[in-house]
C-alpha positions, 0 to 999 in steps of 0.5 A: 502490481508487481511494477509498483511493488519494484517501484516501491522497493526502488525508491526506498533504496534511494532514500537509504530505508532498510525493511526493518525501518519501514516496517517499525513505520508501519507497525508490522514486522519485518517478515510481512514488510517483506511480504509486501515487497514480494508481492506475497502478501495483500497491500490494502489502501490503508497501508499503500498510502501510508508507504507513500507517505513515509516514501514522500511520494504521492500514490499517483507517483506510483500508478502513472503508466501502469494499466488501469486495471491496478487503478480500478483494483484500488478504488474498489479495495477502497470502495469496499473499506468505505463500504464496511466502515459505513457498516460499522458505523451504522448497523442495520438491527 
């Protein structure tokens, strides 16, 4: 995870983006954007995706040569979000 984190902070140094830029895209303050970065705070899918977006980069950008384990951690952060999503929607009585 921390390769892609760099890799993330690398690419939005080359487009010139500041944290504070970053961080008003995604609705967060500064300090957690630059949790983030560290590795000091949880990146959900949710907000992966949304950086790639405002990074102009695709999410397999990001994961290609890492281990699959980072692969496998993602899909099942994503499972889990579907899982709770169709749990919300659909509320066993």
């Amino acid at each position: 995870m921390k390769k892609i984190l760099e890799k993330i902070r690398n690419i939005r140094l080359s487009h010139g983006y500041t944290q504070e830029y970053m961080a008003e895209k995604l609705g967060i303050d500064t300090v957690n954007y630059g949790r983030i970065e560290r590795g000091k705070s949880k990146l959900s899918l949710e907000r992966f995706i949304r950086i790639c977006e405002i990074l102009e980069v695709s999410p397999t950008d990001l994961l290609n040569n890492e281990k699959n384990g980072i692969i496998d951690y993602l899909k099942k952060i994503y499972e889990t979000e579907i899982e709770i999503l169709n749990t919300i929607k659909n509320p066993k009585n």
